[in-house]
PAMI-392850 format. One record per residue: z, x, y of N, C-alpha, C in turn; residue number from 1. Coordinates in Angstrom, 3 decimals. Atoms other than C-alpha are relative to their C-alpha. Example, Ala and Ser with C-alpha at 12.3 -4.5 7.8 and 13.67 -1.06 7.14 Angstrom:
2
<<0.000,0.890,-1.190>,<7.800,12.300,-4.500>,<0.000,0.900,1.200>,1>;
<<-0.060,-0.820,-1.190>,<7.140,13.670,-1.060>,<0.730,-0.770,1.090>,2>;
//
This chain:
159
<<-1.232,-0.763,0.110>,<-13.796,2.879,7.906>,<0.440,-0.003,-1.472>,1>;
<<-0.462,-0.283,0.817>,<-12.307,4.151,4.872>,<0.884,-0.663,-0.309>,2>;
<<-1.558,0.309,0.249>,<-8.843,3.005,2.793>,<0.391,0.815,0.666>,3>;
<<-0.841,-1.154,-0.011>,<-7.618,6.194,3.560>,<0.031,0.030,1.926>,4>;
<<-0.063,0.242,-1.807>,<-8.742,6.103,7.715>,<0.518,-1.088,0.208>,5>;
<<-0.346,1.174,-0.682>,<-7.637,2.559,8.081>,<1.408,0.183,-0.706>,6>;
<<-1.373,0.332,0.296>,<-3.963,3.064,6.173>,<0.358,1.138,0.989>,7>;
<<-1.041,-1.162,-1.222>,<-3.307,6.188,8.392>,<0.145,-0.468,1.485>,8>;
<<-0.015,0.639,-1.888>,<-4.278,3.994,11.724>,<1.560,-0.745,-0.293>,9>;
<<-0.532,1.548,0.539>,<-2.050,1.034,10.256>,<1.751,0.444,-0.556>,10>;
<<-1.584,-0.712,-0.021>,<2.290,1.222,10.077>,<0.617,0.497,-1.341>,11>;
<<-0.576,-0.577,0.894>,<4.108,3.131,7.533>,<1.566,-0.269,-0.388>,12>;
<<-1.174,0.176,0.530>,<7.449,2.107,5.736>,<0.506,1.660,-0.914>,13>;
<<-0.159,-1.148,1.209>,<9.314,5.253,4.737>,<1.680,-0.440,-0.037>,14>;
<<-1.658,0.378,0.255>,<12.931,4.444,2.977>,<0.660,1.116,-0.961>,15>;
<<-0.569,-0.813,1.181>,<15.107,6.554,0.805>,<1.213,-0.750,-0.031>,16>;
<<-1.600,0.893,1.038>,<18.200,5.569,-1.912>,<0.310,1.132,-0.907>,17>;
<<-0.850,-1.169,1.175>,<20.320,7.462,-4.110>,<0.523,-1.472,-0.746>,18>;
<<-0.614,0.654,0.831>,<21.050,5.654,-7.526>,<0.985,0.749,-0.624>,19>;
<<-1.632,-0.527,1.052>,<24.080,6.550,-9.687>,<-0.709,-0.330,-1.492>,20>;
<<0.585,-0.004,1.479>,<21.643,6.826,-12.583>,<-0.902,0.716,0.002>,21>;
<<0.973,-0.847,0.767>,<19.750,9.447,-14.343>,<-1.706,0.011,0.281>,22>;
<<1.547,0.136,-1.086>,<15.870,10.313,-12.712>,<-0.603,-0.647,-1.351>,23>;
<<1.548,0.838,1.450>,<14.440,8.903,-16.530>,<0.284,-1.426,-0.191>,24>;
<<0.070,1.924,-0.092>,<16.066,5.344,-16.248>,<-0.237,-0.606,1.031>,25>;
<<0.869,0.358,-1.162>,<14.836,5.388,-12.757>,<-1.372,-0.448,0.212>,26>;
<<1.638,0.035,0.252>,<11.552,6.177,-14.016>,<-0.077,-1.152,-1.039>,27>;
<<0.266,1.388,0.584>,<11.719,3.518,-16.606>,<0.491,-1.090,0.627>,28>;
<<0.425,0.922,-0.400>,<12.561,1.036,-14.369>,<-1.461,-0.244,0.517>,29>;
<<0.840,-0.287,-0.981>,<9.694,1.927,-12.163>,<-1.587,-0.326,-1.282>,30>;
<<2.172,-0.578,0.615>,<6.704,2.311,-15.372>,<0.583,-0.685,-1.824>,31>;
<<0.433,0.761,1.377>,<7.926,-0.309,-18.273>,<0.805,-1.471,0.351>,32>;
<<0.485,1.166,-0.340>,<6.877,-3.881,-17.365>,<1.634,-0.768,-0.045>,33>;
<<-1.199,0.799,0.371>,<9.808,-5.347,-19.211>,<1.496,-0.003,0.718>,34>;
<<-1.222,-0.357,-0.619>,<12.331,-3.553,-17.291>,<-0.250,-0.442,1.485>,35>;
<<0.369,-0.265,-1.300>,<10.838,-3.565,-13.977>,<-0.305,-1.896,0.286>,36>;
<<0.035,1.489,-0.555>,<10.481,-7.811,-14.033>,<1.567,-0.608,0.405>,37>;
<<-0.832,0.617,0.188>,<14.107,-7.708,-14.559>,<0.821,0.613,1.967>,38>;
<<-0.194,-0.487,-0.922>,<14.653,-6.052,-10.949>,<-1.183,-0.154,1.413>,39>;
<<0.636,0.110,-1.084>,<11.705,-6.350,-8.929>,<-0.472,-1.433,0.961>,40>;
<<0.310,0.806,-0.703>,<11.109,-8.415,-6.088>,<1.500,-0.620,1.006>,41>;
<<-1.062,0.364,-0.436>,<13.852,-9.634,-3.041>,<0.844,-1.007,-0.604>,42>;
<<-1.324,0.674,0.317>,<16.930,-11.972,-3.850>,<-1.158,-1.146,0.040>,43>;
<<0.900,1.850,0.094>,<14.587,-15.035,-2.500>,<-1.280,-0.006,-0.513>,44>;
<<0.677,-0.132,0.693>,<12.001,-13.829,-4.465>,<-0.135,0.544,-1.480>,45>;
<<0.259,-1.353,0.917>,<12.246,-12.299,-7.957>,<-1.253,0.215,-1.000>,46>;
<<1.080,0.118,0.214>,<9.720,-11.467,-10.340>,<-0.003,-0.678,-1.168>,47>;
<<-0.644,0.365,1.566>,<9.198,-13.597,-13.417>,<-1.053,0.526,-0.777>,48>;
<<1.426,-0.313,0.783>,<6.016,-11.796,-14.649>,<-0.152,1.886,0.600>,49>;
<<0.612,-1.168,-0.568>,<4.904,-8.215,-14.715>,<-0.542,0.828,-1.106>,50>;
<<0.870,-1.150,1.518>,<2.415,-5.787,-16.713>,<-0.685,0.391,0.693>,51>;
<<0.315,-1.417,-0.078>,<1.128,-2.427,-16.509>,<-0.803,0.188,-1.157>,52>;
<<1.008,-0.834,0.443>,<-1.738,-0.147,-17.631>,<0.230,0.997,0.807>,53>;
<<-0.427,-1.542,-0.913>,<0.152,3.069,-16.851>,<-0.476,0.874,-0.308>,54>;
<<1.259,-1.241,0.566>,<-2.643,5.230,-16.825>,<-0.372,0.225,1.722>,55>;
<<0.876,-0.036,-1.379>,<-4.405,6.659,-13.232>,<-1.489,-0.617,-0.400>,56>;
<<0.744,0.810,-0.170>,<-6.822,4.145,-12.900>,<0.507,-1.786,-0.647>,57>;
<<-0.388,1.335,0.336>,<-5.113,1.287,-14.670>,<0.539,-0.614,0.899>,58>;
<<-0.549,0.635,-0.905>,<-3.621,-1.699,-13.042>,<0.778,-0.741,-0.581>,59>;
<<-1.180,0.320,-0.318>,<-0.635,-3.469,-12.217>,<-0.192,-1.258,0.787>,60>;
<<-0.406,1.180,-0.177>,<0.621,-7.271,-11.963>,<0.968,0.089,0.418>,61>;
<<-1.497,0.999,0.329>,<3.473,-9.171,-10.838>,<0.230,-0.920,0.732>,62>;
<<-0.142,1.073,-0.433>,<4.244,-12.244,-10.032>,<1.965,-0.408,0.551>,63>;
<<-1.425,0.411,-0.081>,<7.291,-13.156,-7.668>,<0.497,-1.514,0.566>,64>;
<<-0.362,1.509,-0.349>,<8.741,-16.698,-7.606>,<0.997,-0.654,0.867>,65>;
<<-1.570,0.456,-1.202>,<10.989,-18.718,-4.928>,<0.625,-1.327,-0.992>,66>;
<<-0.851,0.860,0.753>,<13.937,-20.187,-6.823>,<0.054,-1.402,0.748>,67>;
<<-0.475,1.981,-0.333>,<14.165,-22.974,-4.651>,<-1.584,-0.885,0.806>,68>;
<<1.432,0.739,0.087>,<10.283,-23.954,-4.151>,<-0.490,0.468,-1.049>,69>;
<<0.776,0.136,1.422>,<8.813,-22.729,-7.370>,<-0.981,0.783,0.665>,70>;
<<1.687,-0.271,-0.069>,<5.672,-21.064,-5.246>,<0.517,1.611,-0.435>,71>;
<<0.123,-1.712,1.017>,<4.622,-17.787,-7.013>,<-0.951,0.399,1.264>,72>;
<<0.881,-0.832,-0.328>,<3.343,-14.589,-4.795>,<-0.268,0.634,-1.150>,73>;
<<0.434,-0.979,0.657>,<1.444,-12.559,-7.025>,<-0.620,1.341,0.867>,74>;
<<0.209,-1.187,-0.593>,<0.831,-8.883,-6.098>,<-0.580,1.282,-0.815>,75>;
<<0.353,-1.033,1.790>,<-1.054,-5.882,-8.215>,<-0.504,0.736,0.745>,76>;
<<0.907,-1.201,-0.603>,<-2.926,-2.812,-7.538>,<-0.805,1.062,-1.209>,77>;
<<1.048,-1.061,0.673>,<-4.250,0.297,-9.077>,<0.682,1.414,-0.442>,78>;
<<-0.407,-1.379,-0.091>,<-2.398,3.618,-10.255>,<-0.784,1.033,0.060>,79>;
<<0.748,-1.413,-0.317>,<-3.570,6.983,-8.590>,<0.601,1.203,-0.803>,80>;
<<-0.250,-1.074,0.577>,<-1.638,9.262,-9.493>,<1.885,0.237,-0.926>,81>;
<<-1.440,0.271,0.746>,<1.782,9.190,-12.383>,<0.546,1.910,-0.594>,82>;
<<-1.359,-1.100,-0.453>,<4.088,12.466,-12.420>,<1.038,-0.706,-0.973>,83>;
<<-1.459,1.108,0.249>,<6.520,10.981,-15.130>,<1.290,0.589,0.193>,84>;
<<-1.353,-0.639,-0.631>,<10.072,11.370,-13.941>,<0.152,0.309,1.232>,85>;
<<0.119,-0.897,-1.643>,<8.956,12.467,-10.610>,<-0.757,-0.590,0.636>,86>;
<<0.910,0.602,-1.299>,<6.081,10.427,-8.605>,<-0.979,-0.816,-0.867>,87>;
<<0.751,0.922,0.576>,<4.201,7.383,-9.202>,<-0.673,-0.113,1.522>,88>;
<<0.878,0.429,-1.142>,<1.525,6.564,-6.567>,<-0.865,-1.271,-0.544>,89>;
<<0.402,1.028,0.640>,<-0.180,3.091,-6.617>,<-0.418,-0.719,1.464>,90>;
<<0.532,0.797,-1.137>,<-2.220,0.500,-4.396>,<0.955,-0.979,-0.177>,91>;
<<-0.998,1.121,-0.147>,<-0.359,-2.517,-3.408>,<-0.481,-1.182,1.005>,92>;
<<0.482,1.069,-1.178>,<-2.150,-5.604,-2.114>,<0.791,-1.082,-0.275>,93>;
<<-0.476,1.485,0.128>,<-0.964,-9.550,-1.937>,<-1.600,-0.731,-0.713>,94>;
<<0.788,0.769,1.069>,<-3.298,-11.921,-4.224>,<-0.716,-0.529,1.744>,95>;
<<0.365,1.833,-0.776>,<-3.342,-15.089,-1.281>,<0.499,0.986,1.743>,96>;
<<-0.552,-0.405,-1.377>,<-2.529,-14.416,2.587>,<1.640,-0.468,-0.031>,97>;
<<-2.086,-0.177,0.291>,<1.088,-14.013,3.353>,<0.546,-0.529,1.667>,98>;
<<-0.623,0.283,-1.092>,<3.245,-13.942,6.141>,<-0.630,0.067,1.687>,99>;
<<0.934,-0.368,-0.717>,<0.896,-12.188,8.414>,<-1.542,0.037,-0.125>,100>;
<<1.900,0.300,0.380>,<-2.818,-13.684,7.247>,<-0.113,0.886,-1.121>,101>;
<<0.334,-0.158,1.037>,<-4.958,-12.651,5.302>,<0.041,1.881,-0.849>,102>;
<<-0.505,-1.893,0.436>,<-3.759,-8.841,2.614>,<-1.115,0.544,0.346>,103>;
<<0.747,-1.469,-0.226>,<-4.651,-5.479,2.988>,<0.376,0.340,-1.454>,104>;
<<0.090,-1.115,0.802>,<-4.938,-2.687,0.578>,<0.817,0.861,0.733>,105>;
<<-1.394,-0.716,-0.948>,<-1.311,-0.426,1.120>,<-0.235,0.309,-1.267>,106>;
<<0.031,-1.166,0.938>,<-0.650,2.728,-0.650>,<1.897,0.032,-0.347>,107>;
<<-1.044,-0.196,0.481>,<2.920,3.061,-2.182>,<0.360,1.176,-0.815>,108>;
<<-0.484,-1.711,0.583>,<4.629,6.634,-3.358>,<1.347,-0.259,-0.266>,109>;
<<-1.369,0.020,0.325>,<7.699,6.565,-5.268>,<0.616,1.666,-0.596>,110>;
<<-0.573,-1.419,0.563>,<9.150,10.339,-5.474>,<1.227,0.149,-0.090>,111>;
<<-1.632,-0.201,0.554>,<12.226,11.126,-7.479>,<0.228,0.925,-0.445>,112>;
<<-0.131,-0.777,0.577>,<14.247,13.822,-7.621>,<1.536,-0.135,-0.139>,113>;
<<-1.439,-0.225,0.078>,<17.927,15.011,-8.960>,<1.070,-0.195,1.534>,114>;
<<-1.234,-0.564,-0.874>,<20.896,14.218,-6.642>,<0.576,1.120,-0.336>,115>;
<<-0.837,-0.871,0.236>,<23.429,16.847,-6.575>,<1.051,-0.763,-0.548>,116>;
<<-0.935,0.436,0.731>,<25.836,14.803,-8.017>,<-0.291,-1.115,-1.459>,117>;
<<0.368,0.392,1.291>,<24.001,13.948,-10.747>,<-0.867,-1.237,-0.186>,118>;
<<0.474,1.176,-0.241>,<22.341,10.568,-9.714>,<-1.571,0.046,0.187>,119>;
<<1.261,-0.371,-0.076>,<18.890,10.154,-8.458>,<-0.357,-0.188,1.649>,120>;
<<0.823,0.216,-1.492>,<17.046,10.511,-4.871>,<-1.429,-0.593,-0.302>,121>;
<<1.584,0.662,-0.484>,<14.082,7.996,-4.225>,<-0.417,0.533,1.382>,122>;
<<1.118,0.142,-0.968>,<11.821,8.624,-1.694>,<-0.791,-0.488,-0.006>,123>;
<<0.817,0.808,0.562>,<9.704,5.777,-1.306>,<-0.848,-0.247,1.624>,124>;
<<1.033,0.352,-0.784>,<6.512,5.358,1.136>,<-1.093,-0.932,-0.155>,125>;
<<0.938,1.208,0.211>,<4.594,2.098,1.481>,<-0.919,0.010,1.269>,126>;
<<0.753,-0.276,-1.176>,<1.671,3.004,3.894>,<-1.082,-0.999,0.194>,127>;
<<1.121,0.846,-0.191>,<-1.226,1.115,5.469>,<0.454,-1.611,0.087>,128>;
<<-0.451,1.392,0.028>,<0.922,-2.224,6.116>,<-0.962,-0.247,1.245>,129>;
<<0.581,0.586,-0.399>,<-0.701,-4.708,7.972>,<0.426,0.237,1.668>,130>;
<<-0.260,-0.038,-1.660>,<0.935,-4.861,11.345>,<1.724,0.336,0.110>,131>;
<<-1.403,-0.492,-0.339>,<4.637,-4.391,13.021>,<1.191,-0.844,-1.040>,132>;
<<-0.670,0.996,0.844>,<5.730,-7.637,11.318>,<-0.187,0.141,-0.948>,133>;
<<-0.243,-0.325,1.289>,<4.538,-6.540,8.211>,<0.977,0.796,-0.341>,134>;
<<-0.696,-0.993,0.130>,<6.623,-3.592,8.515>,<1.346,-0.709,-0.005>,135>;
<<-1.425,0.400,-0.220>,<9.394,-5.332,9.364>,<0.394,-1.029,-1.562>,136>;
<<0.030,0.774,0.839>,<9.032,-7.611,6.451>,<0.089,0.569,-1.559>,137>;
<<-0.409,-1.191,1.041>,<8.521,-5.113,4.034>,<1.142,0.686,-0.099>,138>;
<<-0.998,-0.566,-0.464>,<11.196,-3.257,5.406>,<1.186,-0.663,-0.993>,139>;
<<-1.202,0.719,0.927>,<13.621,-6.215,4.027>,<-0.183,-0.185,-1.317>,140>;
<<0.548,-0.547,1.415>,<11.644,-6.735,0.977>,<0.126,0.576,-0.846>,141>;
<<-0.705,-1.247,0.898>,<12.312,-3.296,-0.274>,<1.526,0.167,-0.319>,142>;
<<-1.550,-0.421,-0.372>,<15.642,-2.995,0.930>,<0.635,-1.047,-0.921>,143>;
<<-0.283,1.158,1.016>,<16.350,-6.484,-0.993>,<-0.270,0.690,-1.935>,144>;
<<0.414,0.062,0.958>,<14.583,-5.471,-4.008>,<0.656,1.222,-0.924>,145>;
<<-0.977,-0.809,-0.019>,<16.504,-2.140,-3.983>,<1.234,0.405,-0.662>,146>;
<<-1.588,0.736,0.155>,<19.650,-3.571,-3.930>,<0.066,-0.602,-1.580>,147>;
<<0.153,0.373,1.246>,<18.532,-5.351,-6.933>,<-0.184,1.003,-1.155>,148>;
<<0.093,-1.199,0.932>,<17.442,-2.261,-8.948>,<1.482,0.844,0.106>,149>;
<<-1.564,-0.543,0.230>,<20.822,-0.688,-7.863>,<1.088,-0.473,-1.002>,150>;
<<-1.393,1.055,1.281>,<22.987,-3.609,-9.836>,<-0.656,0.052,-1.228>,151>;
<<0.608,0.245,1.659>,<20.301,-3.769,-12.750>,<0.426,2.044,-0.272>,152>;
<<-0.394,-1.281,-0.060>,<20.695,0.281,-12.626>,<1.848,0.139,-0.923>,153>;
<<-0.992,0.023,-0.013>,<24.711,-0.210,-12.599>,<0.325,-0.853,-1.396>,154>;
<<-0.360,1.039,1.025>,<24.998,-2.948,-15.274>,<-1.215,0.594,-1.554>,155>;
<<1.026,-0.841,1.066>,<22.121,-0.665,-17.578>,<0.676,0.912,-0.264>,156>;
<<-1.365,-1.522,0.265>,<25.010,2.477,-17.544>,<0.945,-0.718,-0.550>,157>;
<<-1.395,1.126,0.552>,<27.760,-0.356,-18.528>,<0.003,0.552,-1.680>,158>;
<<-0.032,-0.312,1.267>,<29.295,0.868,-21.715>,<0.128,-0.989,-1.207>,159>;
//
């Protein structure tokens, strides 16, 4: 079986967000390392490491740490296809086995366009997760990590 046949069998995370910031500091959180360590990863995880080769075919690190055990997930992949301002596509595995055994290979799509009120619309698809519990896990994950890009977002507009 293929990546591509085994992520379409396998559950799909689709989320959307509206930031209150501009689709190009969206996109630079999303595609420069420095910015994107200072936001990515949930509350009980964040990231203290991350670097990019933002090119289609380059790859992608990052390491996220638990403040109150010290253990590091690391996580990286592969960019397919970069759209700047508008769509980043990228693989997305786990280093070590996780919550649910041992990773997969998951496809991730981040498409951004203009709110109407001036802000930005994500549309974000993380396909080919492992099982229900992955989904569900991811699910918070994002939604955590989100949240976090929203306040780094909010406190990056601060005059």
């Amino acid at each position: 079986m293929t990546l591509v046949e085994a992520i379409a069998t396998r559950p799909t995370l689709q989320m959307q967000r509206h930031f209150d910031a501009p689709r190009a500091l969206v996109w630079r959180a999303w595609t420069n390392p420095e910015v994107m360590v200072l936001w990515l990863g949930p509350v009980e995880w964040p990231a203290v490491s991350a670097s990019q080769d933002l090119r289609v075919g380059g790859e992608w690190r990052a390491c996220l740490r638990s403040p109150d055990t010290g253990q590091d997930l690391w996580q990286g992949g592969i960019y397919r296809e970069i759209v700047p301002n508008e769509r980043l596509v990228f693989t997305f595995k786990w280093d070590e086995s996780h919550e649910d055994g041992p990773p997969v290979e998951t496809v991730v799509t981040v498409q951004l366009g203009d709110a109407p009120d001036g802000g930005t619309l994500m549309d974000f698809t993380h396909e080919g997760l492992k099982s229900e519990q992955s989904l569900v896990g991811h699910r918070y994950g994002w939604t955590s990590t989100f949240e976090r890009l929203e306040a780094f977002l909010a406190k990056d507009r601060e005059p």
